[in-house]
Each structure stands twice: as structure tokens, then as C-alpha cells.
N, C-alpha and C positions, 0 to 999 in steps of 0.2 A: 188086754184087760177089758172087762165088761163096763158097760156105762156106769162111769164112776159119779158121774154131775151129782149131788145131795145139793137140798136145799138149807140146809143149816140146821143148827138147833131150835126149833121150834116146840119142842114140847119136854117140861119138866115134870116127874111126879115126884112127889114127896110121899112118905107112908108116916102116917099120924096114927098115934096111940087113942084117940077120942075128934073121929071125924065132923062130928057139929063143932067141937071147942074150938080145934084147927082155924076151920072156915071161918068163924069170927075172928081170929088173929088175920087170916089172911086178905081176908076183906078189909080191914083195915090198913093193912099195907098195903093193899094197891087201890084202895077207893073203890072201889067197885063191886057190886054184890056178884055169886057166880052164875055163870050161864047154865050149867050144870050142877044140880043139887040133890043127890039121892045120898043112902045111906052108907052106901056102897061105892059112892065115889060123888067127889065135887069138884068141877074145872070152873076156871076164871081164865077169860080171854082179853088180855091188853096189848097194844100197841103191837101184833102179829104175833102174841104168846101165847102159851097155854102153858098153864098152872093146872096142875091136879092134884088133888089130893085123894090120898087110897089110904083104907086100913092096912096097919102094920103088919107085916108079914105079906100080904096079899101079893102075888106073883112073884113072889120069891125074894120080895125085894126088903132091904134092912139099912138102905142110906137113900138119898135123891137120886132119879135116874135119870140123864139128860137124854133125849128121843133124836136121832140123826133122821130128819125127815128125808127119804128116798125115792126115785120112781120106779124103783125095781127092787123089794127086798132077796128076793130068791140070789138074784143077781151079787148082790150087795153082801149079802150071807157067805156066798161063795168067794168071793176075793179076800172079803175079811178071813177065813178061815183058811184060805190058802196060804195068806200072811202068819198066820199061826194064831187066832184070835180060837176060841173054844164056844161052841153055841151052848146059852144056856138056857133058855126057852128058846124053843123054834118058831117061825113063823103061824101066828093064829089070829086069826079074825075074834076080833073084840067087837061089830057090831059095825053095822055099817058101809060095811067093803072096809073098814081101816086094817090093814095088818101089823102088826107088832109082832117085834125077836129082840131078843136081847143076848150079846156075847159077851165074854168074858174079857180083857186082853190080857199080854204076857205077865202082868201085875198084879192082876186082879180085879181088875177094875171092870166094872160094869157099863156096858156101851149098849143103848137102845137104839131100835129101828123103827121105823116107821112108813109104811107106804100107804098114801090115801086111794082110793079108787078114782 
């Protein structure tokens, strides 16, 4: 088995229907205004978290995704899909060296990746 070590759930997106309204709900539930603030996406980093928020629809997504932070997606990609998981974005640089995939599992359920550089 390839290196399995993940570092946890560390990053949640949400996809909101009207991304400024969102971010004032959200900023009030967690006290703090976001680190990240465009129209196109807004993160809030608390206590080793990350909150984003994405317009609706935006990468395919239609509920919350939880991000399995990884040191090796390629790796991570491959086992999960040998287990029978279904890729449904592949791994893609969103900016930064981060990589992001997201698979399906036997359910339906949407499982995110995450590898920082």
C-alpha cells in the first residue's frame, strides 16, 4: 500500500447561492472576518481550519466538501480507486502548488483531496 499518512480534514467548502451574503453569515459564526475575499471564492482560517466558500455549482460541487489534506495525491488517488472509490475531478492545481481531486465513494459520496506543495 502506498503512503497512506493523511493529515486530516482540514479544509471544508461550502457552495453558496450569493457569495458576499454567505460570508457575512459566516463571519459571524466564526468571529472573524476572511483571509480570503474575492468574488469567486472566500476562506476563513480558524483554529487549523479552513472554511471556503464557492459559488454554487462551481467544481461540480452541490453539497459541503470535506478536503482529506494528503502528501501525495497521485498516490492517494490510486489506492482510493483500487478500493473501488470513482475519480470525479482529477487532480488540478487551483493555484499555488495546491492540488485538489475529488472522488466519489461506493455511496455517492463526495470525498476531497488535497496536497500542498
Amino acid at each position: 500500500m502506498a503512503d497512506s499518512a493523511i493529515q486530516g480534514i482540514k479544509t471544508v467548502l461550502h457552495p453558496v447561492a450569493d457569495v458576499a451574503a454567505a460570508k457575512k453569515v459566516y463571519a459571524a459564526l466564526l468571529g472573524i472576518e476572511p483571509q480570503t475575499d474575492t468574488e469567486f471564492y472566500v476562506g476563513f482560517d480558524l483554529a487549523g481550519q479552513h472554511i471556503g466558500l464557492v459559488p454554487a455549482g462551481a467544481q461540480d460541487m452541490t453539497s459541503p466538501v470535506a478536503y482529506w489534506h494528503v502528501p501525495d495525491i497521485e498516490a492517494k488517488l490510486a489506492e482510493v480507486t483500487a478500493a473501488g472509490a470513482t475519480v470525479k475531478s482529477p487532480a488540478s492545481d487551483v493555484g499555488g502548488g495546491r492540488l485538489v481531486a475529488t472522488v466519489t465513494d461506493l455511496d455517492g459520496n463526495t470525498l476531497g483531496l488535497l496536497q500542498d506543495s
